[in-house]
ROLOKOL-796868 format. One record per atom (N, C-alpha, C): residue number from 1; residue in three letters; y, x, z; atom name. Coordinates in Angstrom, 2 decimals, always signed. Atoms other than C-alpha are relative to their C-alpha. Layout:
<sites>
NUM | ALA | Y | X | Z | CA
...
</sites>
This chain:
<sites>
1 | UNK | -1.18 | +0.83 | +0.00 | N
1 | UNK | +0.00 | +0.00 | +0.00 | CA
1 | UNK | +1.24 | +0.87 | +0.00 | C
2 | UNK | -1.00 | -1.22 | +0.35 | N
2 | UNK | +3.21 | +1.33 | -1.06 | CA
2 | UNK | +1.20 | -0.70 | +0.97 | C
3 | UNK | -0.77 | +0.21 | -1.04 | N
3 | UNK | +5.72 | +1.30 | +2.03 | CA
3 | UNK | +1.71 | -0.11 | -0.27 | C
4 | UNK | -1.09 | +0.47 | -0.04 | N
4 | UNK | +9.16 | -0.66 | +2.02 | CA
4 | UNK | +1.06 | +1.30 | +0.51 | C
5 | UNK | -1.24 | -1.16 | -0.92 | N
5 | UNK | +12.36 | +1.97 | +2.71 | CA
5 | UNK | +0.91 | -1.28 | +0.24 | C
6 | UNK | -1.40 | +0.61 | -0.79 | N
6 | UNK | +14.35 | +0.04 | +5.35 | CA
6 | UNK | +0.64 | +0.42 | +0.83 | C
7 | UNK | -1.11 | -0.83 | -0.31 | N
7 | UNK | +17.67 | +1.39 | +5.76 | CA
7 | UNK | +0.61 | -0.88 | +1.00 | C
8 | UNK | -0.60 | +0.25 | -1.24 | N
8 | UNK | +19.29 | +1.70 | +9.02 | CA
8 | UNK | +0.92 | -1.61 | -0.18 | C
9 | UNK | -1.03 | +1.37 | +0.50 | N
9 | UNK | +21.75 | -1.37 | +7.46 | CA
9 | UNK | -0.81 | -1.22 | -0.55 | C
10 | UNK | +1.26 | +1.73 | -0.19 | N
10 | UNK | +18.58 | -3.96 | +6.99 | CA
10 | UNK | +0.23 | -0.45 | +1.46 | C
11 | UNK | +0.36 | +0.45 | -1.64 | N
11 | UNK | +17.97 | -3.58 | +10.47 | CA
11 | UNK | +1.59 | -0.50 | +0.96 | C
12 | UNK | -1.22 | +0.84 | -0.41 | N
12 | UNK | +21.76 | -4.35 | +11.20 | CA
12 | UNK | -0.35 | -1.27 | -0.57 | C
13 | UNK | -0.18 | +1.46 | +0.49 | N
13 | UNK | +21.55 | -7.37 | +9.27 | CA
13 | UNK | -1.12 | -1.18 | +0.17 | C
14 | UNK | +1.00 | +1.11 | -0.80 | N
14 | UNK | +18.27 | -8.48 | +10.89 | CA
14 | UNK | +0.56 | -0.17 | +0.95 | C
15 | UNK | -0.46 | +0.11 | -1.09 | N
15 | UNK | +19.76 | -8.14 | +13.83 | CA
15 | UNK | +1.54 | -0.55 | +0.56 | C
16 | UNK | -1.39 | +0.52 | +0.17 | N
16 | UNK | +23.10 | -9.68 | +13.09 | CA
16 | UNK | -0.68 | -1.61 | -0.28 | C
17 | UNK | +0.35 | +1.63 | +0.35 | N
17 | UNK | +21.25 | -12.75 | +11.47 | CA
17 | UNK | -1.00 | -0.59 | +1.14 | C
18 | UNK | +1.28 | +1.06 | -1.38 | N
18 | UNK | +18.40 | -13.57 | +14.52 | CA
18 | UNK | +1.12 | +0.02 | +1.06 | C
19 | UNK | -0.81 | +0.58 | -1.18 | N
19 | UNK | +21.82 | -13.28 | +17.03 | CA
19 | UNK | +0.72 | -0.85 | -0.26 | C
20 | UNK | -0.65 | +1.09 | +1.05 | N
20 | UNK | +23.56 | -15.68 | +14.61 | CA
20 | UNK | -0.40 | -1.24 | +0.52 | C
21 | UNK | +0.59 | +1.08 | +0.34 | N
21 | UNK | +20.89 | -18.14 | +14.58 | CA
21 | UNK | -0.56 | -0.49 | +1.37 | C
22 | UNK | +0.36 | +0.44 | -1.60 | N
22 | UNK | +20.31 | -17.76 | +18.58 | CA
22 | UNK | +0.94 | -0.79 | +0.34 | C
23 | UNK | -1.15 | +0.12 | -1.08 | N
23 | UNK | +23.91 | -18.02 | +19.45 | CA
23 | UNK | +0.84 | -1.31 | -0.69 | C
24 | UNK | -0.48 | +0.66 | +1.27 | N
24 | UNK | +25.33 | -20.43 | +16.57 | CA
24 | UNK | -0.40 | -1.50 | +0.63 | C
25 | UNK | +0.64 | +0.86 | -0.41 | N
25 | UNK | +23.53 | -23.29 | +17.87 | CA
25 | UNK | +0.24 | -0.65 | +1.23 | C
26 | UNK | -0.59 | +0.37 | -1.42 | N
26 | UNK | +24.54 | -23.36 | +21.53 | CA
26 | UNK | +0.81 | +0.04 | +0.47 | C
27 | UNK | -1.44 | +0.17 | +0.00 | N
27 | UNK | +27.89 | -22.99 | +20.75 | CA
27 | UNK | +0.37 | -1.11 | -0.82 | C
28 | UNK | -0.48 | +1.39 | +0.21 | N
28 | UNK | +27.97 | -25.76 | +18.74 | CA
28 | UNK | -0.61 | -1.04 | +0.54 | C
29 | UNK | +0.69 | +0.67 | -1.18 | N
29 | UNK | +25.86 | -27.42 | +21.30 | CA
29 | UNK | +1.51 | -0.39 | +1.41 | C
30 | UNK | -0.91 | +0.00 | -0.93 | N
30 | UNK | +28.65 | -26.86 | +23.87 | CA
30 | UNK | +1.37 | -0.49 | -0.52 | C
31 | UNK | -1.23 | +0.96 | +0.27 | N
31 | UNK | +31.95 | -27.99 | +21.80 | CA
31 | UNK | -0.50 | -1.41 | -0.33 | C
32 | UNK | -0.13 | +1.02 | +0.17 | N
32 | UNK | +30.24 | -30.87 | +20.67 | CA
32 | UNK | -0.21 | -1.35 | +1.11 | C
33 | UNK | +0.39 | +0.57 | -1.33 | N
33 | UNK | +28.70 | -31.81 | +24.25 | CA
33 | UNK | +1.49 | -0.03 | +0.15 | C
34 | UNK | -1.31 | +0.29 | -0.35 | N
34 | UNK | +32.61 | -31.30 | +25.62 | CA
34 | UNK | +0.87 | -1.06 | -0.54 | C
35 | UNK | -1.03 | +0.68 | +1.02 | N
35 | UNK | +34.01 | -33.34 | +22.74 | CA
35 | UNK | -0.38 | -1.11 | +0.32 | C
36 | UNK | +0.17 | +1.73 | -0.14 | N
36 | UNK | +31.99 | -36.29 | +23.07 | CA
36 | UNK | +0.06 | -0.39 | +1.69 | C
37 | UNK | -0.47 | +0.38 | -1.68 | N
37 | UNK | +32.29 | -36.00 | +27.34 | CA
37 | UNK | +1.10 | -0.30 | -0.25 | C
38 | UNK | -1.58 | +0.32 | -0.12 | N
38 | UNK | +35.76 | -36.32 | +27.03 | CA
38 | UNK | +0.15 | -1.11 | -1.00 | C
39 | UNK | -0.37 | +0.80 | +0.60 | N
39 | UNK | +35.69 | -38.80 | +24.20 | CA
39 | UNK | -0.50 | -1.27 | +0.70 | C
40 | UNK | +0.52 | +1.00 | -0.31 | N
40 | UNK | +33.31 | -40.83 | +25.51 | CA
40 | UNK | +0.23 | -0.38 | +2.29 | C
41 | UNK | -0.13 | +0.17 | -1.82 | N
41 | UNK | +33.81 | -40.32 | +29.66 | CA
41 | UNK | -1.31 | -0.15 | +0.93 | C
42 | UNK | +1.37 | +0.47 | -0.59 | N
42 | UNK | +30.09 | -39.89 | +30.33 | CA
42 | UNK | +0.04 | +1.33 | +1.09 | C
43 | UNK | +0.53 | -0.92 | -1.21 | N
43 | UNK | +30.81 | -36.76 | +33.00 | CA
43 | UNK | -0.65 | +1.65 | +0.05 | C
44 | UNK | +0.69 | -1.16 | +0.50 | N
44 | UNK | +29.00 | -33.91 | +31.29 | CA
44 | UNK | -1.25 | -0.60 | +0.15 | C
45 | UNK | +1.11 | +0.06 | +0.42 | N
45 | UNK | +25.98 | -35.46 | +30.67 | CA
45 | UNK | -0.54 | +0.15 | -1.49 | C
46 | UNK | +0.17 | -0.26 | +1.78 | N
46 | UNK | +26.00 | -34.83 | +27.17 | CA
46 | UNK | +0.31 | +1.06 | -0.21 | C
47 | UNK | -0.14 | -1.34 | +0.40 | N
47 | UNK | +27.46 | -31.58 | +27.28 | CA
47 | UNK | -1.40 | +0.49 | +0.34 | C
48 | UNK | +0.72 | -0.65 | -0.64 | N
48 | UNK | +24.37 | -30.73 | +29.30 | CA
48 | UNK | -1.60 | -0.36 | -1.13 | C
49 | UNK | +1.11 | +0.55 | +1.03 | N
49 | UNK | +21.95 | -32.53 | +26.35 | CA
49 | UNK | +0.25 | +0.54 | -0.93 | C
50 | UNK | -0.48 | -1.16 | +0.84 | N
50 | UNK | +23.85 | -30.59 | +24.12 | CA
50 | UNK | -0.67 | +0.57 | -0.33 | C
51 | UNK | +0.69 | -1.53 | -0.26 | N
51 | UNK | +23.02 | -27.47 | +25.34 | CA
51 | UNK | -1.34 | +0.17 | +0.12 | C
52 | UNK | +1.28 | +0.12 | +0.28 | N
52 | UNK | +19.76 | -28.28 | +25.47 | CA
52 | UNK | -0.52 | -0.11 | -1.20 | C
53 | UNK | +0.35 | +0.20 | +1.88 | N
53 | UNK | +19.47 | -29.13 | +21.94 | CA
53 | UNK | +0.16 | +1.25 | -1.09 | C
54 | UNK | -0.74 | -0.82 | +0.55 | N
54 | UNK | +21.29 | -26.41 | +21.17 | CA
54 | UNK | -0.92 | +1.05 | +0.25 | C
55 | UNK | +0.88 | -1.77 | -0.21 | N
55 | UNK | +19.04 | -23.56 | +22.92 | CA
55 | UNK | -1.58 | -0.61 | -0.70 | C
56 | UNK | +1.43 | +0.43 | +0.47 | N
56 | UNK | +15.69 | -25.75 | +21.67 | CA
56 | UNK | +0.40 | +0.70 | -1.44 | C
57 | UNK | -0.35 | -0.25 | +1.61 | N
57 | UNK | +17.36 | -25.43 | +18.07 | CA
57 | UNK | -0.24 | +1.53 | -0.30 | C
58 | UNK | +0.43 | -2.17 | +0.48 | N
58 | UNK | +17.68 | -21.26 | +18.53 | CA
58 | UNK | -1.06 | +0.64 | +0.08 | C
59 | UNK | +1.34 | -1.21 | -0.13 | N
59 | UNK | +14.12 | -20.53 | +19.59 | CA
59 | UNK | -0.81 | -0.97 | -1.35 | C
60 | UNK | +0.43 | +1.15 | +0.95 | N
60 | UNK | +13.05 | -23.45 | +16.67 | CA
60 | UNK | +0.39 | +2.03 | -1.23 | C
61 | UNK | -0.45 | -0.95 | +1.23 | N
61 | UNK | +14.93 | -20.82 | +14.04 | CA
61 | UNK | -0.15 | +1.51 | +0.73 | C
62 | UNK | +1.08 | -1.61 | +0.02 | N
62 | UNK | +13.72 | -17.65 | +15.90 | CA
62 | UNK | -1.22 | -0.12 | -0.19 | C
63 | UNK | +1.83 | +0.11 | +0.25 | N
63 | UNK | +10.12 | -18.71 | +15.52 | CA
63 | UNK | -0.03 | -0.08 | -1.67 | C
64 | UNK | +0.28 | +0.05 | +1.27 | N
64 | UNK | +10.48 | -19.67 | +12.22 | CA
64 | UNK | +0.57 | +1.45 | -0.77 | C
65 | UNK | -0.10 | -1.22 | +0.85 | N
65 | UNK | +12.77 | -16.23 | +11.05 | CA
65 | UNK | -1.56 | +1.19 | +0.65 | C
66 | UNK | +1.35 | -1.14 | +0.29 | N
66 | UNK | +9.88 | -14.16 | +12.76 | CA
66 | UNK | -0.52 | -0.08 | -0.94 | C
67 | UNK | +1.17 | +0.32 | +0.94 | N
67 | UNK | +7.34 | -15.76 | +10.71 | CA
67 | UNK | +0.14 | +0.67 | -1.31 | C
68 | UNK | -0.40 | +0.29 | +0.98 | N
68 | UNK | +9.33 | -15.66 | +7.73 | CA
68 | UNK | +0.08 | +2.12 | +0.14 | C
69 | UNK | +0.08 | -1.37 | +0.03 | N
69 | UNK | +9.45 | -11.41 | +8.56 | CA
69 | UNK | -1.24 | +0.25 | +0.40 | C
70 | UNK | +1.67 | -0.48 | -0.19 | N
70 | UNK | +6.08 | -10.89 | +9.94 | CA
70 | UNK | -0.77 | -0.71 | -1.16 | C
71 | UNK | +0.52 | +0.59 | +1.03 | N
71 | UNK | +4.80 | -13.29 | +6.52 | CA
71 | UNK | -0.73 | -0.49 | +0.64 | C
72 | UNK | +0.94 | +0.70 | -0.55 | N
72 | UNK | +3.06 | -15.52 | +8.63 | CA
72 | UNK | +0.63 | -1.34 | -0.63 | C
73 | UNK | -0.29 | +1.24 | +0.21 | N
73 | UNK | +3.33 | -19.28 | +7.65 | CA
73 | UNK | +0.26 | -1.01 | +1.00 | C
</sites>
């Protein structure tokens, strides 16, 4: 098997795109939880469902970019 050259600047951009796809998610987890507490007057219970949705969503799209780098299905 003839071996991939991956330059120091892949591995930035793996590592730029799996903190992306962690952090991306539970930040828009958290303005949209705030937005609708305050729109709606429920207390932070929704910010807090949010954020939950939001960190489920980042390990959802880290499982799947592993895969998608280790070639697993």
């Amino acid at each position: 098997m003839k071996r991939k050259d991956i330059t120091p600047l892949k591995y930035v951009g793996l590592i730029l795109r799996l903190g992306l796809s962690m952090a991306l998610p539970v930040v828009f987890g958290v303005l949209a939880g705030r937005y609708l507490d305050r729109r709606l007057g429920t207390g932070g219970v929704l910010l807090v469902i949010s954020i939950a949705i939001g960190i489920l969503t980042s390990f959802r799209n880290l499982y799947h970019q592993a895969n998608k780098i280790t070639g697993k299905k």
